[in-house]
Residue, then its C-alpha position, 0 to 999 in steps of 0.5 A: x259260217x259260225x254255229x252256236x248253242x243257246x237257251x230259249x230263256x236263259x232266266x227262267x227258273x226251270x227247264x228251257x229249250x236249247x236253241x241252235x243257231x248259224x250265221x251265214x256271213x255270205x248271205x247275212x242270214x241267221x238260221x235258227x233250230x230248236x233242238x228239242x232238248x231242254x236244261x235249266x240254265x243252272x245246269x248249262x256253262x253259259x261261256x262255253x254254250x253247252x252243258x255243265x262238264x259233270x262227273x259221276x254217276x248221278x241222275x243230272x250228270x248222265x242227263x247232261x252227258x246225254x243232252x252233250x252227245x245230242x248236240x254234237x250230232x246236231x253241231x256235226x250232222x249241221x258241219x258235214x251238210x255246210x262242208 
């Protein structure tokens, strides 16, 4: 099983939903969830699949920051359900 984070609408020009999705091999299915956060794509590292890695202080860094955590819980809440 392998997981992933992507963006909704990887084009669009201003803020777009990060989707969670999972590849069950076993059973070939493909489960799919909204995680409820959104990000404009130009603030998302599309080869790593996560925010961009800002430092400082400012407004967009701490929202990244944010947004990171939340999908950590969801990667590892996802991982310990698998496990």
């Amino acid at each position: 099983m392998r997981s992933t984070f992507n963006l909704k609408e990887p084009n669009k020009s201003g803020e777009t939903l990060i989707i969670f999705s999972a590849y069950f091999k076993n059973e070939g299915r493909k489960f799919v969830y909204s995680t409820g956060e959104s990000i404009n794509p130009k603030e998302w590292d599309f080869t790593n699949r996560q925010p961009n890695n800002l430092t400082g202080r400012t407004e967009i860094a701490n929202k990244q920051r944010n947004i990171k955590r939340q999908l950590d819980r969801y990667s590892n809440y996802f991982s310990d359900l698998i496990h």
